[in-house]
Structure formats: structure tokens, C-alpha cells
C-alpha positions in Angstrom: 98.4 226.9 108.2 98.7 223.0 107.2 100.5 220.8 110.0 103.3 220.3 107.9 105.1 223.7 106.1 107.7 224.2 103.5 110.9 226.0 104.0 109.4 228.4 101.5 106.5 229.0 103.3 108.2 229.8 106.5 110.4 232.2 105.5 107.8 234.3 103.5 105.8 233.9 106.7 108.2 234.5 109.4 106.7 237.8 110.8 103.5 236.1 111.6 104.0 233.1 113.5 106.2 231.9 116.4 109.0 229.6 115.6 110.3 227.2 118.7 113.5 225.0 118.3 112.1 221.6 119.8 115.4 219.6 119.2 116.4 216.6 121.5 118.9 214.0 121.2 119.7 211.2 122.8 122.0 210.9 125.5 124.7 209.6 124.1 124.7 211.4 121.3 127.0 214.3 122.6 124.8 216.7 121.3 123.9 220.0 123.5 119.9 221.3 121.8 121.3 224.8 123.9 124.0 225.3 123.0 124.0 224.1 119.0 120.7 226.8 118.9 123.3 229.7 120.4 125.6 228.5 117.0 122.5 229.3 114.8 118.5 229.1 114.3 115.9 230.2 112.4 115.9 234.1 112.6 113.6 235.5 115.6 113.4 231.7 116.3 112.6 230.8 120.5 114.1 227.7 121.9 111.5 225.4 123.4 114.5 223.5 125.6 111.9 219.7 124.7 114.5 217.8 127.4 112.9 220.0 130.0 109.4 220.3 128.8 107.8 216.9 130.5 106.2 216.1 133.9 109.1 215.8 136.6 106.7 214.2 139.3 105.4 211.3 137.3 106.6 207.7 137.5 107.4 207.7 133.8 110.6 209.1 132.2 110.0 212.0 130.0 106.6 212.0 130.8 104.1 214.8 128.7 104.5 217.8 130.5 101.5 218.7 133.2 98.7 221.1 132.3 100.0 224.3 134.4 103.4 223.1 132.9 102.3 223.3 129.7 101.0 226.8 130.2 103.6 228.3 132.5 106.3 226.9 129.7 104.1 229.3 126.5 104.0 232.0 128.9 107.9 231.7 129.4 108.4 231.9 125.8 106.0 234.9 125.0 103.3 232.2 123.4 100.1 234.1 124.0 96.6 231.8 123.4 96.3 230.4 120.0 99.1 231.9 118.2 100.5 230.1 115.1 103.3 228.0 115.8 106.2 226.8 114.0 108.6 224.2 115.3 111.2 222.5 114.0 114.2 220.3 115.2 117.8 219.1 114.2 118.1 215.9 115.6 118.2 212.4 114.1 114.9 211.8 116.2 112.8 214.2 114.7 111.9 215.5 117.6 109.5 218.1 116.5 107.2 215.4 116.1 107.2 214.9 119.9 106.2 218.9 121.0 103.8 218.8 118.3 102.3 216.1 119.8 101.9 217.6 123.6 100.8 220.8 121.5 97.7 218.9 119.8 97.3 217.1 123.1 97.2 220.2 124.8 94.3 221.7 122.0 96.5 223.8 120.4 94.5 225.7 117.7 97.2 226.5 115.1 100.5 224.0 115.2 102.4 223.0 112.9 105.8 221.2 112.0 108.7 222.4 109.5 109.3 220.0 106.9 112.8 219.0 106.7 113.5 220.5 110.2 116.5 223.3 110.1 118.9 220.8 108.3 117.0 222.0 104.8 116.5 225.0 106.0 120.2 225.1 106.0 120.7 223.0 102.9 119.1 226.3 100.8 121.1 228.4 102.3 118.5 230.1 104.4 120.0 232.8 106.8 120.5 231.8 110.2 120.9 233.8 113.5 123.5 233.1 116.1 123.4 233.8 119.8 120.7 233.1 123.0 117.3 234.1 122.2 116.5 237.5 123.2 114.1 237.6 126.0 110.7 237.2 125.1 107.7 239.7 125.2 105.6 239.2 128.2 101.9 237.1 127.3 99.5 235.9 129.4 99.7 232.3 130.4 97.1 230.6 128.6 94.6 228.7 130.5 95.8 225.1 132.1 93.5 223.4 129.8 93.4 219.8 130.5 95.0 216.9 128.1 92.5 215.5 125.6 92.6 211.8 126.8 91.8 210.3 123.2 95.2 211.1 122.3 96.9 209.5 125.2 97.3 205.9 126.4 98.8 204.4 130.0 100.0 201.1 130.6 96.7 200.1 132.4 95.3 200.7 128.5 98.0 198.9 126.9 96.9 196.5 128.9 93.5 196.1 128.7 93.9 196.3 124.3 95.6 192.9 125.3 92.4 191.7 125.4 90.3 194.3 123.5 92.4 194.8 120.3 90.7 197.9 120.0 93.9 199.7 118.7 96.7 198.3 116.2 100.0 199.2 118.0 102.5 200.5 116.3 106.4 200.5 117.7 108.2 203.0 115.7 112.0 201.2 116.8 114.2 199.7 114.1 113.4 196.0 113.7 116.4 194.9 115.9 115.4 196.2 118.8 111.7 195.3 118.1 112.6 191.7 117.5 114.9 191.3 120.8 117.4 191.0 118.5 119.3 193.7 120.2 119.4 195.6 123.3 117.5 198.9 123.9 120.7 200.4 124.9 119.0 204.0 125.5 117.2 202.8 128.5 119.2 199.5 129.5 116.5 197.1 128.8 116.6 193.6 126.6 114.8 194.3 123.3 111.3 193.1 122.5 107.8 194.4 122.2 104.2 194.7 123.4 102.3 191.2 122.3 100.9 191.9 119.2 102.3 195.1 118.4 103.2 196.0 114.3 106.6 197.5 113.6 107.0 200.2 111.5 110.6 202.4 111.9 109.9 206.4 111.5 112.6 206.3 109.3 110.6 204.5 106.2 108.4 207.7 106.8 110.7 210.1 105.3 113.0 210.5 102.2 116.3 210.6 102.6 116.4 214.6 103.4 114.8 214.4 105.9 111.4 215.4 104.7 108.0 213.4 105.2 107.2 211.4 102.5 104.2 211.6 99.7 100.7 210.7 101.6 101.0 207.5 99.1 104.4 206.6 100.2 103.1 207.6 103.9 100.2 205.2 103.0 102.6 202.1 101.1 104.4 202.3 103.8 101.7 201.6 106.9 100.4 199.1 104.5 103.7 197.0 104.8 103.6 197.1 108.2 100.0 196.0 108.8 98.0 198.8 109.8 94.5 199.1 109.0 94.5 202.9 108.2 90.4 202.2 108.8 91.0 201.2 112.4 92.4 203.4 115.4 96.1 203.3 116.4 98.3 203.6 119.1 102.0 204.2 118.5 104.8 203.4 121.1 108.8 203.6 120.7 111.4 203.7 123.4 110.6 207.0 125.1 108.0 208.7 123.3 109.4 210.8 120.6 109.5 209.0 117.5 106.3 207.3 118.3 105.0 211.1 117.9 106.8 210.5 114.4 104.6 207.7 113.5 101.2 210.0 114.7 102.2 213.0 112.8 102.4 210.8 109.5 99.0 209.6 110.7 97.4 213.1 111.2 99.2 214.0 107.6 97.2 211.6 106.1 93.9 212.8 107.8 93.7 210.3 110.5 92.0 211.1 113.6 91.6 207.9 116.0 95.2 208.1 116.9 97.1 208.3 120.3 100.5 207.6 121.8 101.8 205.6 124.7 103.6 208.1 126.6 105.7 205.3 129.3 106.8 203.4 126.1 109.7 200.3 126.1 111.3 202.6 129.0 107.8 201.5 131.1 106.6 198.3 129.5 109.7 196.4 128.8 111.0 197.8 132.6 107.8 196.3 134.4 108.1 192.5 135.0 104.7 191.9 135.3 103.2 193.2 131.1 104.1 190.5 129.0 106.0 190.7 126.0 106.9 189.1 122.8 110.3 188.6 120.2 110.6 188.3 117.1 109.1 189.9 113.8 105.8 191.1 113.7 103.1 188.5 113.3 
């Protein structure tokens, strides 16, 4: 199974792999992930519930879920150790980007992401269930395997690439908010970025659909912004999620040296003491 899958390919392989509903919206969106997934999901589909699926006891907001969270969470669901999975999302954050990420952060064998999320699904005409998910067959909770540290960066490593430059940063925010230019009204914070950081909004990464786009769009695109597809990156947003946007185009295009910044604008641009810049990108 590629990381990325057709609508196609999904529902001729339904039977065989697991398909979780990772929506999330913002707060203010007036959106309920629950409750639209009770209106209608991919058949036999399990609801992941993403808002809930991050580490409750750490300092940063939405934080990657802890190992034994991790595992108790598949076990929940019926996920038994390296089964195929399928997510998807409807959600103007493409948030399947963002469980696919603790997935391949977590070693997940077999992961991948539904192109075009269950708005093309629906734009086919692709049957859809209604109701709560029925309750899932027991599986073993996989093992609490610990989270592969390439793939995640702190703010004491944000810090020291001040001086290292070892990985481009990438900020996946619209230019406004990058720029200072406006306020990061999500998390009540002025706008502005890490010091040297390159801006490239996840939406340039997909057509209008919703879809990702070709790997030489994917490519043209990361060339605009700056990035040295040769060197590692670290992405960042607001949050976290559409930073995992940004990765997932990464991985698409075979990239490896690649890793997010979990605390984000919500940690950096909160903390007095980590410096930070306006205006465009240098």
C-alpha cells in the first residue's frame, strides 16, 4: 500500500484494511468531527476522535499522544499490530496529515492517507454509512513502542538550529500570519515566526479538490519557498496539524530527513524568551 490512495483503490480494498476518521477542526469552526461521522462515513469506517488522541500531561497544547496512549487508543479501536490503515479527514486542515504523522512516529508499518479525504469520496458518489461505529472487535494492544526521535523536534532543538541551521524550517501558515501581519487568532498570540524560518502555506500543496498535488508541482512548489529538497527539514504551523501537511508532501516525494515541531506558534510565539522575526521570508 503507497502512503497516499485513491478513492478507487479504497473502495475495491475496503475488506482488507482498517479505515479511521481522523477529522479535526478548529475551534471556532462550529464543526462537531463526532457527530458529522454519526451523519455519514466511509462504510465499516472507525472514528479515531484526533481532538482526543494527544498527551494530556504535557506542557504543550495538543501535544503527540504518549507511547501507552498510542497503544491503548489502537487497542480501543480494534487495531491489532501492523494492520493496514486507512485514514482520511473532512476538515479544511487536512487533518489526516496530523494522525498519519503520530502513526509514522509511532513505527507504524503500513499507513497511509486517502487522497481527497471523504469530501471526493463523496463527490463520486461513493456510498456512505450513517450512525456511531459499531463496537469494535477486541485486539491486543500493541506494544508501547517508543517515538522515533528523528521525526520530532522540541523547542530546546528549535533553539539550538538557531545557531546550527542544520534544518530549513518550514511554517505551513498563510503569509499573514507568518509575516505578523495578522494575528494568530486560534491561539491568541501576535503573528510572526521562528528567525529564519521559510513559509510555505499547505494549501499551495493541493489542487483545488482537495487532492495532493503532482510530485512536480509538490516539488515547484517547495522550490518557491526556498527549501533545499537535498537538506533536512523541519516543519512548524500553529498547532501541529498542517505542519504534518507540509511532512506528508515531503515523504510523497521520497524524503526522509524530515520532522515536525510538535509545541509550534502555540509554544514559540507564547514563550517570551525565543526570539522571533516579521515580515516575509528572507
Amino acid at each position: 500500500m503507497d502512503i497516499l490512495v485513491s478513492t478507487g483503490w479504497l473502495a475495491a480494498n475496503l475488506g482488507s484494511v482498517v479505515v479511521l476518521d481522523a477529522s479535526k477542526h478548529l475551534p471556532g469552526a462550529g464543526r462537531d468531527a463526532g457527530a458529522e461521522f454519526a451523519q455519514g462515513h466511509i462504510p465499516g469506517a472507525r472514528f479515531l476522535d484526533l481532538a482526543t488522541f494527544q498527551d494530556d500531561t504535557s506542557p504543550i497544547a495538543a501535544a503527540v499522544p504518549r507511547a501507552d496512549q498510542f497503544a491503548q487508543r489502537l487497542a480501543t479501536l480494534g487495531i491489532g499490530a501492523d494492520r493496514p490503515v486507512v485514514l482520511y479527514d473532512d476538515s479544511a486542515l487536512r487533518s489526516a496529515a496530523r494522525a498519519w504523522f503520530i502513526f509514522r512516529l509511532f513505527e507504524w508499518g503500513n499507513v497511509a492517507i486517502l487522497d481527497g479525504g471523504l469530501g471526493q469520496w463523496k463527490a463520486e458518489g461513493r456510498p456512505l454509512e450513517t450512525g456511531e461505529a459499531p463496537p469494535c472487535p477486541s485486539a491486543p494492544q500493541p506494544d508501547a513502542t517508543a517515538p522515533d526521535p528523528a521525526m520530532l523536534r522540541t523547542r530546546a532543538d528549535m533553539l539550538a538550529n538557531l545557531q546550527s541551521r542544520r534544518d530549513q524550517v518550514v511554517d505551513a501558515r498563510d503569509a499573514a500570519r507568518f509575516a505578523g501581519e495578522t494575528m494568530d487568532a486560534v491561539h491568541g498570540l501576535p503573528g510572526g515566526h521562528i528567525p529564519g524560518a521559510r513559509n510555505l502555506h499547505f494549501r499551495a500543496l493541493l489542487n483545488d479538490d482537495g487532492t495532493f498535488k503532482s510530485p512536480s508541482d509538490l516539488r515547484a512548489a517547495f522550490a518557491a519557498a526556498g527549501v533545499d529538497l537535498d537538506r533536512p527539514v523541519a516543519t512548524t504551523c500553529g498547532s501541529g496539524v498542517t505542519a504534518a501537511v507540509v511532512l506528508f508532501a515531503l515523504a510523497l516525494l521520497g524524503k526522509g530527513d524530515i520532522a515536525l515541531y510538535d509545541g509550534s506558534w502555540s509554544e514559540w510565539g507564547a514563550d517570551p524568551d525565543t526570539p522571533k522575526e516579521t515580515g516575509a521570508a528572507e
